[in-house]
C-alpha positions as CSV (number, residue, x, y, z in Angstrom):
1,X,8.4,3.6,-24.9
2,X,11.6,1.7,-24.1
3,X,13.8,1.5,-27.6
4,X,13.7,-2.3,-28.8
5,X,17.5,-3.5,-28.2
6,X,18.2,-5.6,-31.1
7,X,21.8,-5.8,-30.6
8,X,23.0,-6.8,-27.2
9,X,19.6,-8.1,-25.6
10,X,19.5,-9.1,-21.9
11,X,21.1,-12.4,-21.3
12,X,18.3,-15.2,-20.7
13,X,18.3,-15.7,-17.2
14,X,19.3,-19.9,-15.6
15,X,15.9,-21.7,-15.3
16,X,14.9,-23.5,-12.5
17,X,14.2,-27.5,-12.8
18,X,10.5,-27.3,-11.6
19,X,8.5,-24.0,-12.3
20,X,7.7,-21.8,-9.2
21,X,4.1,-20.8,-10.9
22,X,2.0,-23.3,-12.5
23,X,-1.4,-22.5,-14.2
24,X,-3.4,-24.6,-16.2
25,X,-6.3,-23.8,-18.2
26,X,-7.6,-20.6,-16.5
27,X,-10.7,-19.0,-17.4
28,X,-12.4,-15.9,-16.1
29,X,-16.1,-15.1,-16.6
30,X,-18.3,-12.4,-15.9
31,X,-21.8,-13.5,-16.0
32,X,-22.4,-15.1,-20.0
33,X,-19.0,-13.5,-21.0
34,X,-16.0,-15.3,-21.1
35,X,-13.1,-13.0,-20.6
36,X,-10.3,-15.4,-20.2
37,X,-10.2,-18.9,-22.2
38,X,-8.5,-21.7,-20.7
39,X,-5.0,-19.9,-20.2
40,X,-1.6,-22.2,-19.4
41,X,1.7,-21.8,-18.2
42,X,4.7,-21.9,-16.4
43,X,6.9,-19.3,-14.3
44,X,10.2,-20.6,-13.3
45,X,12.3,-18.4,-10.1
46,X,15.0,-16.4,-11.5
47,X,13.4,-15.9,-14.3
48,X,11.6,-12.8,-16.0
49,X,8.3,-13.7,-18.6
50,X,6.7,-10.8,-20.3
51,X,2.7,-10.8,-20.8
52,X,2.0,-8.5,-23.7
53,X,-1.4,-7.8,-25.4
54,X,-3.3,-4.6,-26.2
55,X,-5.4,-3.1,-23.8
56,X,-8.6,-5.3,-23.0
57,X,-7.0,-8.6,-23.7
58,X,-7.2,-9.9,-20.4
59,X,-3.6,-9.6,-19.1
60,X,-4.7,-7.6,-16.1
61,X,-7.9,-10.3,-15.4
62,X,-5.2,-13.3,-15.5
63,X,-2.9,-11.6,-12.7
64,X,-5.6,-10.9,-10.6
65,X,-7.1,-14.3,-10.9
66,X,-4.0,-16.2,-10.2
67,X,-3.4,-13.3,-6.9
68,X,-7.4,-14.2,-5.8
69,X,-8.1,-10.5,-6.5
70,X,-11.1,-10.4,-8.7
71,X,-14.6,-9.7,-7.1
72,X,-16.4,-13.1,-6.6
73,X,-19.7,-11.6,-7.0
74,X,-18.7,-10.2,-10.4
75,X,-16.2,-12.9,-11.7
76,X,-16.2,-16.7,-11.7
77,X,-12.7,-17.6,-12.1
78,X,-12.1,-21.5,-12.9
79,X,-9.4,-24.0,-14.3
80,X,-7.3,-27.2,-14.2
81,X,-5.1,-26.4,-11.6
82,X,-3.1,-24.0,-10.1
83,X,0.4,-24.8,-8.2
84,X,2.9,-22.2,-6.4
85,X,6.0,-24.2,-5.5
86,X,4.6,-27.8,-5.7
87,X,1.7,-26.8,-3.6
88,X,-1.8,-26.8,-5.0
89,X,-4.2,-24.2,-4.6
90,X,-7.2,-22.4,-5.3
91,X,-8.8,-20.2,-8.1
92,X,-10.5,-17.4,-7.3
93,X,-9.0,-17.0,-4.0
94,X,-9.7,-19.7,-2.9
95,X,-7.9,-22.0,-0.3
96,X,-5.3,-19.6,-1.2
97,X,-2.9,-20.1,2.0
98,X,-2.0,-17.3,4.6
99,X,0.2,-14.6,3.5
100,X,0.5,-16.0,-0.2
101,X,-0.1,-11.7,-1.0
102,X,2.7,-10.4,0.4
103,X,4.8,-12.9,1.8
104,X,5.0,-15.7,-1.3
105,X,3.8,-12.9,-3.9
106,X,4.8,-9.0,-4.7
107,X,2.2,-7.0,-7.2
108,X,3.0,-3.8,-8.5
109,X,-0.6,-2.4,-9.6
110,X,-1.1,-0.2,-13.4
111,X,-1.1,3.3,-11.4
112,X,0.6,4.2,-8.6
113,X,-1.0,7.6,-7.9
114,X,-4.7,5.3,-7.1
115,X,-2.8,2.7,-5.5
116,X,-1.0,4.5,-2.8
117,X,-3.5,6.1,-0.3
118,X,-3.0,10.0,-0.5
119,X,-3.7,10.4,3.3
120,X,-0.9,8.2,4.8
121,X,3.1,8.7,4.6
122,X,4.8,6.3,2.2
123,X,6.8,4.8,4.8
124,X,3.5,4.2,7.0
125,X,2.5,2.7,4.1
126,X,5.5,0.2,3.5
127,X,5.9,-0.1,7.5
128,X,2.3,-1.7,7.5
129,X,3.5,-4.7,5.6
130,X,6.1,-5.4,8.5
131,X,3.5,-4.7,11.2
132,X,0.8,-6.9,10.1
133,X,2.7,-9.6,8.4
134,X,6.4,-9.4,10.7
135,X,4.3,-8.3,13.7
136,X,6.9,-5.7,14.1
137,X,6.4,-2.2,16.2
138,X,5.7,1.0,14.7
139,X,9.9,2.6,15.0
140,X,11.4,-1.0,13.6
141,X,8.7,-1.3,10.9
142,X,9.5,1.9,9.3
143,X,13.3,1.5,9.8
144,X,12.3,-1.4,7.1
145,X,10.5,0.8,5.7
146,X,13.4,3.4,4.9
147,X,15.7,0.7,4.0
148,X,13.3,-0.3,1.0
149,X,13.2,2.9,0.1
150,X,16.9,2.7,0.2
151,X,17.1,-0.4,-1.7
152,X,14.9,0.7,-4.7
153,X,17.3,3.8,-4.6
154,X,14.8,6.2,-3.3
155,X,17.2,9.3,-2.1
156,X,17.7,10.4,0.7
157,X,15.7,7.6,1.9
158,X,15.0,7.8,5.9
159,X,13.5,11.1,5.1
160,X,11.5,10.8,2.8
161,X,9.5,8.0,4.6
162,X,7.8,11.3,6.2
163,X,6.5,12.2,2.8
164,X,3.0,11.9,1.4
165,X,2.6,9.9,-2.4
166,X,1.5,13.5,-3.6
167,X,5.6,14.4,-3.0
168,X,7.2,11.8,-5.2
169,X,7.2,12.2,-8.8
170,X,5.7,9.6,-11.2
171,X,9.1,7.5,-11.3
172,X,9.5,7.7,-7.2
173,X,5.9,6.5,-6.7
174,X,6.3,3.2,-9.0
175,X,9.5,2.9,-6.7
176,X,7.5,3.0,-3.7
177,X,5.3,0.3,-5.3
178,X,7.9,-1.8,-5.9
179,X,9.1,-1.2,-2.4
180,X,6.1,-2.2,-0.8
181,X,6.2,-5.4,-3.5
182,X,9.5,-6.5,-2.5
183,X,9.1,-5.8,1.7
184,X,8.9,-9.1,2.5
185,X,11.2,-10.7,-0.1
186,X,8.2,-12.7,-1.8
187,X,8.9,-15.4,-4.5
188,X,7.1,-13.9,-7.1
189,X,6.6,-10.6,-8.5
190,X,4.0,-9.2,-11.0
191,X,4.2,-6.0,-12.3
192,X,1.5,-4.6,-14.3
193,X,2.3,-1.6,-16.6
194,X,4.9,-0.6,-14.6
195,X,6.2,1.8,-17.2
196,X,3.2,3.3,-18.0
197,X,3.6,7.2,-18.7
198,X,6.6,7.3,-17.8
199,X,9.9,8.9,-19.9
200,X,12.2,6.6,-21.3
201,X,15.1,7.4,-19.1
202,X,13.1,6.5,-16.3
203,X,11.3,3.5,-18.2
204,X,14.7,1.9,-18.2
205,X,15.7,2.6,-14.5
206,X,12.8,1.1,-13.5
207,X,12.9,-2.0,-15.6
208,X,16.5,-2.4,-14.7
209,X,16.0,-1.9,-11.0
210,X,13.1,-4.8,-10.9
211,X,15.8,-6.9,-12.7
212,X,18.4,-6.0,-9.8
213,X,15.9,-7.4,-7.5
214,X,14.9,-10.7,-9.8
215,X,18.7,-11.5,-9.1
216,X,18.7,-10.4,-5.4
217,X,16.2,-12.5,-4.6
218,X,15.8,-14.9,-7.0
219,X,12.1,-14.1,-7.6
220,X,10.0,-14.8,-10.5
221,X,8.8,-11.9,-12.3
222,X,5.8,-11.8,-14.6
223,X,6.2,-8.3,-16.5
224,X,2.3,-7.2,-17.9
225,X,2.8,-5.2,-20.5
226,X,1.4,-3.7,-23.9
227,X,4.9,-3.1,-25.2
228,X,7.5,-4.6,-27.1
229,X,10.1,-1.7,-26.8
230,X,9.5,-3.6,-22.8
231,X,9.9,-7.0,-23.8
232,X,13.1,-6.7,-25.7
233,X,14.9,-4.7,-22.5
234,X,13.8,-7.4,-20.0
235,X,11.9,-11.0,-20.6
236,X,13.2,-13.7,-21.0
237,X,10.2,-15.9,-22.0
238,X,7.2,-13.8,-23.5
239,X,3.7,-14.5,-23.6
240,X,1.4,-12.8,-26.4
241,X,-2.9,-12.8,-25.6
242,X,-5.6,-11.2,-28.0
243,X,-8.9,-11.5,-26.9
244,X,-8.3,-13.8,-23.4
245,X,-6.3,-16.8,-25.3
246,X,-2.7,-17.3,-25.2
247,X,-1.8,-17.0,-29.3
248,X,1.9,-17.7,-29.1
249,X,4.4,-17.9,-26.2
250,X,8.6,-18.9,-26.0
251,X,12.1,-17.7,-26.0
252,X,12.4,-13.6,-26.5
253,X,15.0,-14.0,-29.3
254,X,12.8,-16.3,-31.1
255,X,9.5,-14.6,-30.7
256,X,11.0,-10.6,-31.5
257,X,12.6,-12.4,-34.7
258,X,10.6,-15.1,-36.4
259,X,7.1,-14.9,-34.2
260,X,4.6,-17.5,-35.3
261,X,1.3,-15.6,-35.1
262,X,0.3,-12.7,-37.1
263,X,-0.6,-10.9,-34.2
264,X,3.0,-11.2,-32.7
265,X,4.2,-9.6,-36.4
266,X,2.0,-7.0,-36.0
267,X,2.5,-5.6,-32.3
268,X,6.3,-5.6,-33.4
269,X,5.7,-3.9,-36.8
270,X,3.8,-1.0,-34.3
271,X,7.0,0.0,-32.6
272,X,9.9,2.3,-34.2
273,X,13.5,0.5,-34.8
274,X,15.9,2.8,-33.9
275,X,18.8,0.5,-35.4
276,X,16.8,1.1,-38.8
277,X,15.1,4.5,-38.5
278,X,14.0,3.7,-42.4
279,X,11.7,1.1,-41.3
280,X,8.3,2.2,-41.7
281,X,5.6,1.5,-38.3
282,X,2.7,-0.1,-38.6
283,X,0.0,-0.1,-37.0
284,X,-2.4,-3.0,-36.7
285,X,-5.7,-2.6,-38.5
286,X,-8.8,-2.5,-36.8
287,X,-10.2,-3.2,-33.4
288,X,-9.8,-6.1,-30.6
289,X,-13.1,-8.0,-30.6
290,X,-15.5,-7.6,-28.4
291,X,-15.6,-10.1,-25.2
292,X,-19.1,-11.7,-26.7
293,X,-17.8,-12.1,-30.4
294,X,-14.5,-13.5,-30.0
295,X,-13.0,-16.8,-30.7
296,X,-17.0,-17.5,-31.7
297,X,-16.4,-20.3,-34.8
298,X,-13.4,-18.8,-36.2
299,X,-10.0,-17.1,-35.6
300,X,-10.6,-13.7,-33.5
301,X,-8.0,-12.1,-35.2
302,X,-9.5,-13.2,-38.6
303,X,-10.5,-10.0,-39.1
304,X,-7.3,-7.9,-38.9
305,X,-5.3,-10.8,-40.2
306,X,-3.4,-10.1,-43.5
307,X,-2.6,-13.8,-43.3
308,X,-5.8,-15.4,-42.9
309,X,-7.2,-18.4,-45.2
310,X,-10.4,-20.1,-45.6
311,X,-10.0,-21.8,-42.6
312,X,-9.4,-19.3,-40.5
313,X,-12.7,-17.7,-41.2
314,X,-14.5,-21.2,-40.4
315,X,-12.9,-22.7,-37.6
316,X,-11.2,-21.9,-34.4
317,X,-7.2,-22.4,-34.2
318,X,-5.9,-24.9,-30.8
319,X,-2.7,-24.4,-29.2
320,X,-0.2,-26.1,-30.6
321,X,3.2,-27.2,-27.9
322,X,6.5,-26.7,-30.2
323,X,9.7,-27.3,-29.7
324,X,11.7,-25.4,-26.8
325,X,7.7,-25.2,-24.6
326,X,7.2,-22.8,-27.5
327,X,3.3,-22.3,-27.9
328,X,1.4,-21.4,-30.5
329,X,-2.4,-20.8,-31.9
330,X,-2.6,-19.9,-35.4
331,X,-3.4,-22.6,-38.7
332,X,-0.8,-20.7,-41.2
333,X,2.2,-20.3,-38.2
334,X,4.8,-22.3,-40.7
335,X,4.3,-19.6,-43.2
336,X,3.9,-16.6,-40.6
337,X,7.6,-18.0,-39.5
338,X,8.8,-18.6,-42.8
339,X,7.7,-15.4,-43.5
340,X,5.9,-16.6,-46.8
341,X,2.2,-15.0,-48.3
342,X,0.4,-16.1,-50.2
């Protein structure tokens, strides 16, 4: 886990006028089950937002929605609307226009080692995005390819485009990821997990080297992620979900030191300070819901809630829109923030 930086945090990036990603009120459903509840927001270009959740909460789902990813015979995938750049699209993949994977959008997929195909070279890999898309021949393509390498500081980069993904370590392969991400210079990146299982040191290089490339490009980056330790090295807007609903969203600095939502409290709580190693962790109680029995009448983090009134238990929270675009979706927030019980 990346160590939480409370002193000296990234500097909040400069926000565009007009947001380069625009979702409103997504919602992803497998058969009965609802998976993903009516999920909103905003990514501006320049600009790095954090999703963060424990595992199951439908990060991952929301990505792939918004990329046209998900299997239409398994999924329905719905909403409001859905705008990249002014334009309007499709959910679900559709009307999605040519190119919008690749050229207009980068994704960095959970694990490298099933994403990269074992019997192809790396840089046939990343030269394939130049043939198809640039319609470039095989000996420029992977020229491109080496210099990706090269600019995701790969060593010894025109080399190593000869090498299968079973010859990089863990670190190298989510750099080749990235590479093949960032070929084409797309608007937008997502990354999901893309510091999964790896040591810190390299944690950090990799989370630094996707910020390089925000600037470079001046690309939108939506980090998924189950960590704070994450979060606090990179975002500059973060987004918390438990069980498929946004529950509170805004400004790092306000969320990592007076969040509004239990659940925010908590996932912080679970990480170690190393600025105050006396600090005990805690862990949250309990279990996410299941996909069937959440948000059903009441709060679906009711039950792991050591804030939870009445209410709570009888009636389901709305998003409320604060001050700053700051969300939030919890009936005793003022008190969370205050940092008041009962």
């Amino acid at each position: 886990m990346v160590e939480p930086a409370t002193s000296g945090q990234r500097a909040p990036a400069t926000k565009a006028a007009d947001p380069l990603l625009s979702v409103r009120d997504l919602t992803v459903k497998a058969g009965a089950l609802e998976l993903v509840h009516g999920v909103s927001f905003d990514l501006a270009s320049g600009t790095v937002t954090a999703l963060v959740g424990e595992s199951g909460s439908g990060k991952s789902l929301t990505a792939q929605a918004i990329l046209g990813l998900l299997a239409r015979e398994v999924y329905a995938v719905s909403g409001t609307s859905l705008a990249f750049n002014g334009t309007s699209l499709g959910f679900g993949g559709n009307h999605l226009p040519r190119g919008f994977r690749g050229l207009l959008t980068g994704y960095v997929m959970q694990d490298p080692s099933s994403a990269l195909d074992p019997t192809m070279t790396v840089g046939g890999q990343i030269a394939e995005m130049f043939m198809v898309h640039r319609g470039m021949g095989r000996m420029a393509a992977l020229k491109e390819a080496a210099r990706m390498l090269d600019l995701v500081r790969v060593p010894n980069a025109s080399a190593r485009i000869y090498d299968y993904p079973h010859q990089f370590s863990g670190g190298m392969k989510q750099r080749v990821l990235i590479a093949m991400a960032v070929a084409l210079s797309p608007r937008l990146l997502i990354a999901d997990e893309p510091t999964t299982a790896l040591d810190v040191t390299v944690q950090a290089e990799i989370l630094a080297l996707i910020d390089d490339l925000r600037v470079d490009l001046d690309m939108a980056v939506l980090i998924i992620t189950h960590d704070f330790g994450v979060v606090y090295q990179c975002a500059d807007r973060v987004l918390v979900m438990y069980a498929g609903k946004l529950v509170e969203g805004g400004e790092t600095l306000q969320i990592t030191e007076r969040g509004r939502h239990p659940y925010t409290r908590g996932l912080i709580a679970s990480i170690p300070d190393l600025d105050d190693l006396d600090r005990r962790v805690v862990p949250i109680p309990g279990q996410p819901p299941r996909p069937e029995a959440s948000w059903r009448g009441s709060c679906a983090f009711s039950p792991r809630c050591g804030w939870k009134v009445e209410r709570c238990l009888n009636d389901v929270p709305r998003e409320e829109i604060l001050a700053g675009s700051a969300i939030v979706r919890c009936f005793e927030w003022q008190r969370v923030e205050a940092g008041r019980t009962r």
